[in-house]
C-alpha positions in Angstrom: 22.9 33.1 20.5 26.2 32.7 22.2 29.4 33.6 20.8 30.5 30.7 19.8 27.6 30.2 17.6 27.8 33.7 15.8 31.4 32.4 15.1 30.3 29.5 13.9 28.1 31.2 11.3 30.3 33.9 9.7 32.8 31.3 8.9 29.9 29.6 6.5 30.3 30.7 2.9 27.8 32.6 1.0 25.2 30.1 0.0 27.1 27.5 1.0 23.7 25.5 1.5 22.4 27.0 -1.8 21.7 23.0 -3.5 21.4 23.2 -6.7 19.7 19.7 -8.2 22.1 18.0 -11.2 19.8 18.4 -14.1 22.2 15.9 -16.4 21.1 12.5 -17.5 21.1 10.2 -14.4 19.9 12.6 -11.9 15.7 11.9 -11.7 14.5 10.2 -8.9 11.9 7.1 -8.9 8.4 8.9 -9.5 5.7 8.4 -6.8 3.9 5.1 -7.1 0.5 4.3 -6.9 -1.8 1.6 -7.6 -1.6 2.3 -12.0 2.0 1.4 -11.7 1.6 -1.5 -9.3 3.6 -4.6 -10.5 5.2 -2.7 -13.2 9.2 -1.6 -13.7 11.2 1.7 -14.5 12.6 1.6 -17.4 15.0 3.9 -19.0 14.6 5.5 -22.4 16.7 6.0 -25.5 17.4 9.7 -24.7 18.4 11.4 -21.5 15.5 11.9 -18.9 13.6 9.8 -20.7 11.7 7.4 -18.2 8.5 5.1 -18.4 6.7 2.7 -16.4 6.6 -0.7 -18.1 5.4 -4.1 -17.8 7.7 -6.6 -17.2 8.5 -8.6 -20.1 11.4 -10.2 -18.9 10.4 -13.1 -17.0 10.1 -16.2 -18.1 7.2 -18.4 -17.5 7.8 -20.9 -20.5 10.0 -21.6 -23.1 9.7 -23.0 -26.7 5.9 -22.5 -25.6 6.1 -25.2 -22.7 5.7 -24.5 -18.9 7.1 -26.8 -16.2 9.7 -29.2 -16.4 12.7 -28.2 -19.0 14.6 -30.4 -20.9 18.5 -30.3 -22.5 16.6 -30.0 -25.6 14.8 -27.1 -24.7 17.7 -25.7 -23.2 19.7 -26.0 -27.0 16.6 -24.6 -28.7 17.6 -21.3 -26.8 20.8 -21.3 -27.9 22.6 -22.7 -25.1 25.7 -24.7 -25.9 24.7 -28.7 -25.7 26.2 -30.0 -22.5 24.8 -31.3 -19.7 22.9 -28.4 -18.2 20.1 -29.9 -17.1 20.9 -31.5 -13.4 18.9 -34.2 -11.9 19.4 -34.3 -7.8 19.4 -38.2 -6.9 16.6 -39.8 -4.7 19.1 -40.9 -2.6 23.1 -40.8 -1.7 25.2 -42.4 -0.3 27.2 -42.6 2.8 30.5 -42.2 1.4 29.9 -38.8 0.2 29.9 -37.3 4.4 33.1 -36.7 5.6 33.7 -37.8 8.7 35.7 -35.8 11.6 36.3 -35.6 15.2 32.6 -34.4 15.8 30.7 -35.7 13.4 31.2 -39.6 12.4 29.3 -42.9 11.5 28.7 -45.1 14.7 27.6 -48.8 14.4 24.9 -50.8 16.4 27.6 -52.1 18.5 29.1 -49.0 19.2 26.0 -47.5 19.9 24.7 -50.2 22.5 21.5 -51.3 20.3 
């Protein structure tokens, strides 16, 4: 060991890698997985280190009992304030919506040559 290193190591403090785990709420780590908890969540308790592996419940997949395509009234019947939430995307739109520039512009037939 050369000198420099034997320096090195009396100048450490006593235990100084002594790590000592928090044990205070917050402080577990996820738990091993495996193929019981597949598709399920972590979800904390009601008291500290309290943890369990759930289902998840908070997805939804329909609402008012109906799956697919939601409506503004199924929208109110959660609660939502009415107002128009529900957006329909036009088929089409039209030209006057691109802004032209230097670069990128409309051209006619004529211009074009055809």
């Amino acid at each position: 060991m050369s000198t420099e290193d034997k320096i090195k190591l009396t100048n450490i403090a006593e235990n100084a890698n002594n790590y000592l785990h928090p044990t205070g709420d917050g402080n577990l780590h996820v738990p091993e997985t495996g193929t019981t908890n597949n598709g399920k969540v972590l979800k904390a308790g009601g008291t500290a280190g309290s943890i369990s592996w759930e289902n998840e419940t908070d997805t939804i997949t329909s609402i008012n009992g109906k799956t697919g395509v939601i409506s503004k009234e199924d929208i109110i019947a959660l609660g939502i304030p009415a107002q128009d939430t529900v957006y329909i995307h036009p088929d089409s739109h039209p030209a006057t919506i691109i802004t032209q520039t230097s670069d990128y512009r409309f051209v006619t037939d004529t211009e074009k040559g055809v």
